[in-house]
N, C-alpha and C positions, 0 to 999 in steps of 0.2 A: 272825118267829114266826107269817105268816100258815098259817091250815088250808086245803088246798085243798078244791074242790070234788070230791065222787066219794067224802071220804071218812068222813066223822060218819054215823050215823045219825042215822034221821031225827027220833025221840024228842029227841036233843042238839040236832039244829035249831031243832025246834019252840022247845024251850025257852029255849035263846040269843036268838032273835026276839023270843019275847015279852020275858024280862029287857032286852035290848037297847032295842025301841020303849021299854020303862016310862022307863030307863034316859033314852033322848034327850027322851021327853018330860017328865020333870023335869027337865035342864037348858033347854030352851027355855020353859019357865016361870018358872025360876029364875033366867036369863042377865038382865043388864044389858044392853040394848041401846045404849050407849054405847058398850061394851066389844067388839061386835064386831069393830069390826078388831084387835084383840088373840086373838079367838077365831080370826079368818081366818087373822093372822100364825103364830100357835103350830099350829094344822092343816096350813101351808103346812110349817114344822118338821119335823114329825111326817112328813108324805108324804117328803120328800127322805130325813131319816134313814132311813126305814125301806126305802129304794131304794141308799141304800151295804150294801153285803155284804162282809165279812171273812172269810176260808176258817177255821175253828177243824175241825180234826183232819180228820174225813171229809165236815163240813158246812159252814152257812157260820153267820154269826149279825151280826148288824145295831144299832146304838143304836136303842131305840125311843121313852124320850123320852116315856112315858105319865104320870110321876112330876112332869115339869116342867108337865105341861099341868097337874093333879094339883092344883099349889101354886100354880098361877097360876088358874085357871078355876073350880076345884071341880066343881061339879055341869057345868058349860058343859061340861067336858072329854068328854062324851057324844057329843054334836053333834058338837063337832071332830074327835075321832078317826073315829065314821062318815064323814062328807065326805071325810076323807082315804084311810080305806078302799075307801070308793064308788071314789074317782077313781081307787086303784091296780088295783083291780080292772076298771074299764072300761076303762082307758089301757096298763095294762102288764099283765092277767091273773094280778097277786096275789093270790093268797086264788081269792074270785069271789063271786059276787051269792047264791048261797043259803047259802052260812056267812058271810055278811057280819052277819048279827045275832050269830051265836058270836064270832066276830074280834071284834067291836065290842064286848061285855061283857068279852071275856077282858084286854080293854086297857085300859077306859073305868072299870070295877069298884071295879080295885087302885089306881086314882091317885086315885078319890074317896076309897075309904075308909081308904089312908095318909093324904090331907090332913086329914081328920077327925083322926084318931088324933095326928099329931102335930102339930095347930094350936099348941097350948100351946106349944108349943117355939120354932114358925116365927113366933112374935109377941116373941117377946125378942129380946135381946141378939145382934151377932153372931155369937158363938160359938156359942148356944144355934139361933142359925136355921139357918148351916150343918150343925149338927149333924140339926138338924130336918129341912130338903130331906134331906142326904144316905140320911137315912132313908127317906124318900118313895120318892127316885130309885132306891135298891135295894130296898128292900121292894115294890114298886110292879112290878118286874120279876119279882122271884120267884113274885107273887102271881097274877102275868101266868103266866110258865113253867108253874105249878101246876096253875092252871085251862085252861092248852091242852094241856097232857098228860092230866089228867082227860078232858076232852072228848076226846082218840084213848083211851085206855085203856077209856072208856066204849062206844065204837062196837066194840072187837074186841078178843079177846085178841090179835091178828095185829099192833098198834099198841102194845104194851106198849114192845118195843126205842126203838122211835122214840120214845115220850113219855120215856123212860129217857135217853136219848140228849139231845132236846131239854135236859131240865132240867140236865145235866153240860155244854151247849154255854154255855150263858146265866150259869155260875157266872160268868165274868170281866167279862160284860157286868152283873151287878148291880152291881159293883164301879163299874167307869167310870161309867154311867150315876148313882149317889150321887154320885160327884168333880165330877161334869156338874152334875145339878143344883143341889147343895151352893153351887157357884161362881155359877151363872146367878142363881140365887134372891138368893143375899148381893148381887152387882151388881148385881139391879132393886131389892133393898131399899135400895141406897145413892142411885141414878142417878134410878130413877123408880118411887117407894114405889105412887103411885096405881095402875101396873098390878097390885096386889097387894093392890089393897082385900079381897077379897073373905075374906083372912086374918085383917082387921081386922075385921071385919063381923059 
């Protein structure tokens, strides 16, 4: 769901940037410094998924995995997903370095403010928490689809198909991606609850 470069305006830029820096600079205010290799590990996640590509119809589309960082990071999930952006963008030419603050909001946004929304959930029972991630993991993608078709729909009426397009490629990948996190979330709440403080918190 990276935007390439060549194609936002520049008003959406601007804007992305700054949302984006506010964006990493609460989590790096907010982050547990104990916790970063768990910020490092789920970045490192996030970079790999977001480098498998699945052909769906005329396109392709990718697990993004913004919902898990989301339920595990909260506000950290800023930081990690830029790092991870930066790196695909300098290493393999994903996205690129001047919509790297749009990429980084349109990702970083939806997994803060699904974990917010369904903390209550993600602090009970397991039922109640699988049910909680799963929310996250597909709300958290839509929320994502939404705001990167906004952002081309915004730059041109010429980008309408495409953002159209986009948001019909990602319906299957909301799905998976709740199954994903759903599971990931309920196994560190069994295995290893403390990477999950920040739910309790």
């Amino acid at each position: 769901m990276h935007i390439s470069e060549g194609v936002l305006s520049a008003p959406v830029l601007v804007s992305g940037a700054v949302l984006a820096a506010g964006g990493i600079a609460v989590g790096l205010k907010r982050m547990d410094y104990d916790r970063i290799m768990s910020v490092a590990i789920l970045s490192a996640a996030f970079f790999v998924g977001s480098l498998v590509h699945v052909p769906v119809g005329v396109g392709s589309a990718h697990l993004i995995l913004n919902g898990l960082l989301g339920v595990v990071l909260g506000w950290a999930a800023f930081p990690s997903i830029f790092v991870a952006l930066l790196l695909q963008a300098v290493l393999f030419q994903f996205g690129g370095l001047t919509v790297l603050g749009v990429n980084t909001f349109n990702m970083a946004a939806p997994a803060v403010l699904c974990f917010y929304l369904f903390r209550p959930l993600l602090r009970r029972g397991n039922g109640s928490r699988f049910v909680g991630a799963f929310c996250v993991g597909s709300l958290a993608v839509l929320m994502s689809t939404i705001l990167t078709s906004g952002a081309l729909a915004l730059s041109g009426d010429q980008f309408l198909p495409a953002a159209q397009a986009m948001f019909l490629w990602h319906v299957p990948v909301m799905i998976i991606e709740g199954v994903v996190t759903g599971f990931a979330f309920s196994f560190l709440a069994r295995v290893k609850p403390e990477v999950l403080s920040g739910v309790t918190a």
